[in-house]
C-alpha positions as CSV (number, residue, x, y, z in Angstrom):
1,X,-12.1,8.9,1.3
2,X,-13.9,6.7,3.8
3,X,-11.9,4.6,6.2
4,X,-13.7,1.5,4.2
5,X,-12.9,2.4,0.9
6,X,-9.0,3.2,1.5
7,X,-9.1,-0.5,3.9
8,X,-10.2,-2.2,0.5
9,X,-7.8,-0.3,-1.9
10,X,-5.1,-0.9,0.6
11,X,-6.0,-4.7,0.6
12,X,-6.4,-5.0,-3.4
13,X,-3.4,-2.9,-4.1
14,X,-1.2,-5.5,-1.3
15,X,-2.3,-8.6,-3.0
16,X,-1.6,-7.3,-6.5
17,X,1.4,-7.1,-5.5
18,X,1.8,-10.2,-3.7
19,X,0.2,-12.6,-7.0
20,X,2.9,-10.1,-8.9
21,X,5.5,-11.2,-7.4
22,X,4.4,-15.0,-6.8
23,X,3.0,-15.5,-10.4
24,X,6.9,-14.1,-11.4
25,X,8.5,-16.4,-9.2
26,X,6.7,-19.9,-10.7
27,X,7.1,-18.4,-14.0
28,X,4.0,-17.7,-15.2
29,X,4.4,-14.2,-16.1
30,X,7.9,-12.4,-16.8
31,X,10.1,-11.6,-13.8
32,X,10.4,-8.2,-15.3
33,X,6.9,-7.3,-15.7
34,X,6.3,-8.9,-12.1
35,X,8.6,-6.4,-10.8
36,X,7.3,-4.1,-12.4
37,X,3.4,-4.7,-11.9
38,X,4.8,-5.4,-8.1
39,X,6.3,-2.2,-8.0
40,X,4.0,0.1,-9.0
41,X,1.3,-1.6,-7.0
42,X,3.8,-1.0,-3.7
43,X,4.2,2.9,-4.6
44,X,0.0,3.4,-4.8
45,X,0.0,1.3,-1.8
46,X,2.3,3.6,0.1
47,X,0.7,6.7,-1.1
48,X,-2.8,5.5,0.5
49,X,-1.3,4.6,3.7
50,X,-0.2,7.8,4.2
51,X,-4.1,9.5,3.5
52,X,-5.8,10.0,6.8
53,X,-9.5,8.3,6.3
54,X,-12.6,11.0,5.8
55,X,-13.3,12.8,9.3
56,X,-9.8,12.1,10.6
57,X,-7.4,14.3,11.4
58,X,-3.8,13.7,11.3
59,X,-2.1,12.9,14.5
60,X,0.1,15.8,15.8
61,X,3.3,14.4,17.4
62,X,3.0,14.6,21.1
63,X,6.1,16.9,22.7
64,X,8.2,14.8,25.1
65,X,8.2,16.0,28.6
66,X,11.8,17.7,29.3
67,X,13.8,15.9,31.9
């Protein structure tokens, strides 16, 4: 997945979770089905995070120098 695409799921995935939780809050929707919608939207959110972009390799750790 381009580094585009997973920057706009990231963003649409945050801010369904964000009106989620703020439409639950003032009442419009049920608390429990905020939570809910909230937490799904979270886990997806923290599964793309996690996906390196198209053409980028993930970052080994870098070994710390021995003292």
């Amino acid at each position: 997945m381009s580094k585009s695409t997973l920057n706009n799921l990231t963003t649409i995935l945050g801010l369904t979770a964000g009106a989620a939780n703020f439409l639950g809050s003032i009442g419009v929707i049920n608390h429990a089905a905020a939570g809910t919608i909230g937490g799904l939207a979270t886990v997806i959110l923290g599964y793309f995070v996690q996906q390196p972009a198209a053409g980028e390799q993930p970052q080994a750790p870098q070994p710390q120098p021995q003292k």
